[in-house]
C-alpha positions as CSV (number, residue, x, y, z in Angstrom):
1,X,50.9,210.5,95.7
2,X,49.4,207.9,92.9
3,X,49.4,204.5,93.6
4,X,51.7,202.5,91.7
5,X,50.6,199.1,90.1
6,X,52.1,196.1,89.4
7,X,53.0,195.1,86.2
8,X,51.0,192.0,85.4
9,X,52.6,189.0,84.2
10,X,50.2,187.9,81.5
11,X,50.4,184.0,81.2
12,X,47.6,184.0,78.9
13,X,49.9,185.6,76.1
14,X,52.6,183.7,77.0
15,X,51.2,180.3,76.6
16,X,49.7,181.9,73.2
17,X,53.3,182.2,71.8
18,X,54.2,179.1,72.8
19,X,51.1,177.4,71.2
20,X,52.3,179.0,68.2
21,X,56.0,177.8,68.3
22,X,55.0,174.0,69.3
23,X,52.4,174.0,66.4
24,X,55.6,175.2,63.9
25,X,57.4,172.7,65.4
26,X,55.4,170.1,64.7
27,X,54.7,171.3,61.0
28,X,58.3,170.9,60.4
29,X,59.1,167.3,62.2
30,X,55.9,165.4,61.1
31,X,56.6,164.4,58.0
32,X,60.5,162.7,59.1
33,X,58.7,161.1,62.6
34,X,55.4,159.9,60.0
35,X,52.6,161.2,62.4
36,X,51.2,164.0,64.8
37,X,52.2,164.0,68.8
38,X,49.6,162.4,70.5
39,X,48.1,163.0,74.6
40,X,46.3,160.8,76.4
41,X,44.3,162.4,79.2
42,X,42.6,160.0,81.9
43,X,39.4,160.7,83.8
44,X,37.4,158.7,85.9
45,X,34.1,159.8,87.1
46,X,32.2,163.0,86.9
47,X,34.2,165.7,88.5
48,X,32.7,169.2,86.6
49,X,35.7,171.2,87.2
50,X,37.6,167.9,85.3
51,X,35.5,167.6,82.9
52,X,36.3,171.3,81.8
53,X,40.2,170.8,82.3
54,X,40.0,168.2,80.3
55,X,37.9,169.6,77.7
56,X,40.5,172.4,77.3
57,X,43.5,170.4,77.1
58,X,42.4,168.7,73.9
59,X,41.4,171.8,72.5
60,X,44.9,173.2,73.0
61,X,46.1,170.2,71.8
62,X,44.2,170.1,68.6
63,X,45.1,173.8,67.8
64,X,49.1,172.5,67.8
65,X,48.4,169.7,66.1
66,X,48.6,167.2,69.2
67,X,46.0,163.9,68.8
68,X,44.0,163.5,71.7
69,X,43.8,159.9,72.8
70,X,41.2,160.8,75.9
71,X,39.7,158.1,78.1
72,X,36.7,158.4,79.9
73,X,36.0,155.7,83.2
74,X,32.8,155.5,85.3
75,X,33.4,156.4,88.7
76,X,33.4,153.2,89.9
77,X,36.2,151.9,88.3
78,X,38.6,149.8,89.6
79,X,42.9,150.7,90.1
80,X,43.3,147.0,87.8
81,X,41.4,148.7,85.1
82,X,43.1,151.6,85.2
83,X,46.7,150.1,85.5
84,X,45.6,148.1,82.0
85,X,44.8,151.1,80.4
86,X,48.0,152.7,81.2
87,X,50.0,149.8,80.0
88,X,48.6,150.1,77.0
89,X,49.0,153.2,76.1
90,X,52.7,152.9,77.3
91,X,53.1,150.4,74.6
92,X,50.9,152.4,72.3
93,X,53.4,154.1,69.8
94,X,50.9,156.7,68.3
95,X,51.1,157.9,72.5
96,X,54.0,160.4,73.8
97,X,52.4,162.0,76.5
98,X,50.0,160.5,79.4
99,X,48.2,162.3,82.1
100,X,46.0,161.1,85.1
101,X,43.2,164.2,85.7
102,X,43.1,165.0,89.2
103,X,41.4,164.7,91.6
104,X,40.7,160.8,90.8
105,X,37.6,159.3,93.3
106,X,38.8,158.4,96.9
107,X,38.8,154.5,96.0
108,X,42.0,155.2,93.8
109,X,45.7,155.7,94.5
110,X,46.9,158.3,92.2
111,X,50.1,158.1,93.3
112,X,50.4,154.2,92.7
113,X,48.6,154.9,89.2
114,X,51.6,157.7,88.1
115,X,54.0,154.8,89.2
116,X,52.5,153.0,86.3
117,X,53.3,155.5,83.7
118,X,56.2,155.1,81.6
119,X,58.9,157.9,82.7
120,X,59.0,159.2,78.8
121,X,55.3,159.5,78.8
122,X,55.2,161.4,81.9
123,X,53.0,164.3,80.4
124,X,52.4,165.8,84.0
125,X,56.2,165.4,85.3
126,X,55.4,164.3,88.3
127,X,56.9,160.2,88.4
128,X,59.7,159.7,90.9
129,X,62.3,159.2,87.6
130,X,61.8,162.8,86.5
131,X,61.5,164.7,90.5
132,X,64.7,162.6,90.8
133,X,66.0,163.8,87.0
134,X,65.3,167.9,88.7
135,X,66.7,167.0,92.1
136,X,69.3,166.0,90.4
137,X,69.4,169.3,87.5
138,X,69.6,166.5,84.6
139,X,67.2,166.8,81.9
140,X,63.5,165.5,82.0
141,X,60.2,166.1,81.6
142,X,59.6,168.5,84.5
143,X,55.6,169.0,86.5
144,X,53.7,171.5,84.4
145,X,52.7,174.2,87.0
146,X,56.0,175.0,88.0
147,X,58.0,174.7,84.9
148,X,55.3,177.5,83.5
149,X,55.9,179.7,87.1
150,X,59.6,179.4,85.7
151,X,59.0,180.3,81.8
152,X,56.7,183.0,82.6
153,X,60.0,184.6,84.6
154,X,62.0,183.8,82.1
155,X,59.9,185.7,79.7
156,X,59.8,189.1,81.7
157,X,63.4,188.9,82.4
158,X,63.1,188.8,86.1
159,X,66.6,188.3,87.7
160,X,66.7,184.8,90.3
161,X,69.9,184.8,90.9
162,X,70.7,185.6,94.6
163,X,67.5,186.9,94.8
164,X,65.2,185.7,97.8
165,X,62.3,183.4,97.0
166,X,59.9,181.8,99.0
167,X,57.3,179.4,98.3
168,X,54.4,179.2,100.3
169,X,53.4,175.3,99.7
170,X,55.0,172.3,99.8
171,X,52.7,170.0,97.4
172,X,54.7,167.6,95.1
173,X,52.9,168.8,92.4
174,X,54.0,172.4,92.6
175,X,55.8,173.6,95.8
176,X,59.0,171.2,95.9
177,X,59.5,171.1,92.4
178,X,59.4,175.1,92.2
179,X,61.6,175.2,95.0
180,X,64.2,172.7,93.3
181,X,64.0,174.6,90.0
182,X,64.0,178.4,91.2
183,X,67.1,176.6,93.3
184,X,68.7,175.6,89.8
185,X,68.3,179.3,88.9
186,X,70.7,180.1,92.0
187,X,67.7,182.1,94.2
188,X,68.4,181.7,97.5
189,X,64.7,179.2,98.3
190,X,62.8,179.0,101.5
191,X,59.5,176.8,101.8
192,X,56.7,178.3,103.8
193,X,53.5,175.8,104.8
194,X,50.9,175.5,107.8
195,X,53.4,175.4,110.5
196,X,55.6,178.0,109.2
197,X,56.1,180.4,112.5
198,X,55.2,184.0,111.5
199,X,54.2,183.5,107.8
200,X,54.1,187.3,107.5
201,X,57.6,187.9,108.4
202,X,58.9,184.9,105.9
203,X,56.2,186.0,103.2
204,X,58.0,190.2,103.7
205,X,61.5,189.2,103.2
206,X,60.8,187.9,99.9
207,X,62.2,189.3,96.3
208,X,60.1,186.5,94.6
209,X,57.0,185.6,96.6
210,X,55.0,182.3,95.2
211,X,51.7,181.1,96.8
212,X,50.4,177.8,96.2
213,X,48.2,176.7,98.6
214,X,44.9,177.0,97.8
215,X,44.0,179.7,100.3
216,X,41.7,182.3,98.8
217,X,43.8,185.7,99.0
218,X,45.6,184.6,101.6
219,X,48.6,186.7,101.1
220,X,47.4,190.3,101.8
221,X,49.5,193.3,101.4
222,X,51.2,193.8,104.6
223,X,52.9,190.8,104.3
224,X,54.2,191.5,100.2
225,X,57.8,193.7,100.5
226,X,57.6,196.6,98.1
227,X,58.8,195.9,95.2
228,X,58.6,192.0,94.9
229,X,57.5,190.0,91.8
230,X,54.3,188.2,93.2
231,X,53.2,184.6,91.5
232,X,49.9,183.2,92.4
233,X,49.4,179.5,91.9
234,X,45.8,179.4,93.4
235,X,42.5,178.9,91.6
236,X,40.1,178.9,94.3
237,X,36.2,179.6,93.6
238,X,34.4,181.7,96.0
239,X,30.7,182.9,96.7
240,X,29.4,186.1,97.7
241,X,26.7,186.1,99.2
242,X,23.8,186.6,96.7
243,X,25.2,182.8,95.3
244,X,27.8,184.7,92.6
245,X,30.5,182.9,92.5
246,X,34.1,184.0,90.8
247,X,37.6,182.9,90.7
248,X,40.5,184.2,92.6
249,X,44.0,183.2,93.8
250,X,45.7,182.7,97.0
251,X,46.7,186.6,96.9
252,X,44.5,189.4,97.3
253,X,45.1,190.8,93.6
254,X,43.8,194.5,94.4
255,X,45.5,195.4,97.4
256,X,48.8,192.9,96.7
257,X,49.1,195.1,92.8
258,X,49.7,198.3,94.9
259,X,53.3,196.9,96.6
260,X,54.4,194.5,94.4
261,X,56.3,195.2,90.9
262,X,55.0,192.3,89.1
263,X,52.0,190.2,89.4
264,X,50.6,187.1,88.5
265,X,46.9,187.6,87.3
266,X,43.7,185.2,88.6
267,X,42.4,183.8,86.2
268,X,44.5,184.2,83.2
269,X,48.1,183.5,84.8
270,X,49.8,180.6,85.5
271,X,46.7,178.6,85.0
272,X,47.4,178.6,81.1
273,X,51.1,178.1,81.7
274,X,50.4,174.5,83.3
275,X,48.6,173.8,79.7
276,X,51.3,174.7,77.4
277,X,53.7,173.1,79.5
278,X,51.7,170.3,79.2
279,X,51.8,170.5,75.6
280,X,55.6,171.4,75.2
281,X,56.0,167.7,77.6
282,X,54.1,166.3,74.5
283,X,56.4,167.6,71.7
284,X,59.3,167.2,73.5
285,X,59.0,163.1,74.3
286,X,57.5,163.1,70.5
287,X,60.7,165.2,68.9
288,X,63.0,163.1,70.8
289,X,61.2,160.2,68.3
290,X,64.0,161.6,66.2
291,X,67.1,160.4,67.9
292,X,65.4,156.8,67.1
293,X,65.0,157.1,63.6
């Protein structure tokens, strides 16, 4: 009997496409709004992993024709500084999308910082106006990572409604608000954390599995029902033990692709979903210039 093997969801080509349709987009709109989209990405201090986030976001963003209004702080920086910075850039008119990179160093509230941004510059989706707008199903900018979990379904055709999904994570930025919008998609949505009883036996009765935890591979086959479309969230880097170190998700990828019917790949997944979204957040506050004109 042969193995079978999941299909792989392939968020790389995915977020290629829609690179491709934002940068058409904003060929055709440019000349009645007078000037390109424009991003401003945040980073205090000298977090490596950051610094390469960062680094890739305005290189997506110059490939669709997004300016890049980046901002680098010293470590030390205070929460008045910042809060300056993002009141200008909320008044800045050249400025339609805003981000705060993550992690930010322990002397900062990154939560009181995102209160600061403007709601329509909310890049990231994550201010309490636009979790309310998706509690609510009204339109808004909605949190990157899970609005790309949700276009990368949408993509493959995978059915959600009445199916059985459970999230394994509760983090604002991608467990509640995937929970909320698989939800909108009429799935029948159970949240799975640390003190879930039995993770196993939630994790098995799953037709749409989701881990976002930041576990490495902690969801291993026995606990993946055949047949189940699995989505892994995770980037977690690991070490073997000759100093290697490689990416992997919150899934064991090997052993998980041979039960499950569709599969999210580490690296190459949902990790460049979160990026176009990022970029579609852009357009879309920039296109909706237009209305104003």
């Amino acid at each position: 009997m042969s193995l079978q093997t999941a299909q792989i969801l392939d968020g790389k080509a995915l977020a290629q496409k829609i690179r491709t349709q934002l940068q058409v987009r904003v060929q055709n709109l440019q000349a009645q709004i007078g000037r390109p989209p424009g991003l401003a990405v945040l980073m205090v201090g000298d977090n490596p992993a950051s610094a390469v986030y960062v680094r890739n976001k305005e290189k997506a963003c110059s490939k669709v024709g997004i300016t890049s209004f980046g901002k680098h702080f010293p470590a030390d920086t205070s929460a008045a500084e910042l809060e300056q910075a993002i009141a200008e850039l909320n008044q800045d008119d050249r400025v339609d999308g805003i981000l705060v990179q993550l992690p930010l160093p322990n002397h900062l509230d990154s939560v009181a910082l995102l209160h600061q941004i403007d709601p329509a510059k909310d890049a990231d989706g994550l201010h309490p106006v636009n979790l309310g707008k998706l509690v609510r199903a009204e339109v808004g900018l909605r949190s990157c990572t899970p609005a790309g979990v949700m276009e990368l379904l949408q993509e493959y055709q995978i059915p959600l409604s009445g199916k059985k999904a459970v999230v394994v994570g509760r983090s604002i930025l991608v467990g509640k608000p995937l929970a909320l919008m698989l939800l909108e998609q009429n799935a029948t949505v159970t949240i799975a954390h640390s003190r879930t009883q039995d993770l196993a036996a939630v994790c098995r009765d799953a037709d749409i599995l989701v881990a976002a935890v930041g576990k490495p591979e902690l969801i291993t086959a026995e606990m993946v029902k055949p047949d189940a479309v699995v989505i892994d969230v995770g980037i977690n880097r690991i070490e073997d033990s000759q100093g290697n170190s490689r990416l992997v998700g919150d899934v064991a990828f090997e052993s998980v692709a041979e039960v499950a019917s569709y599969i999210t790949p580490v690296p190459g997944g949902i990790g460049p979903m979160t990026v176009a979204m990022l970029l579609k957040n852009t357009v879309l506050g920039w296109s909706q210039k237009l209305s104003k004109i």
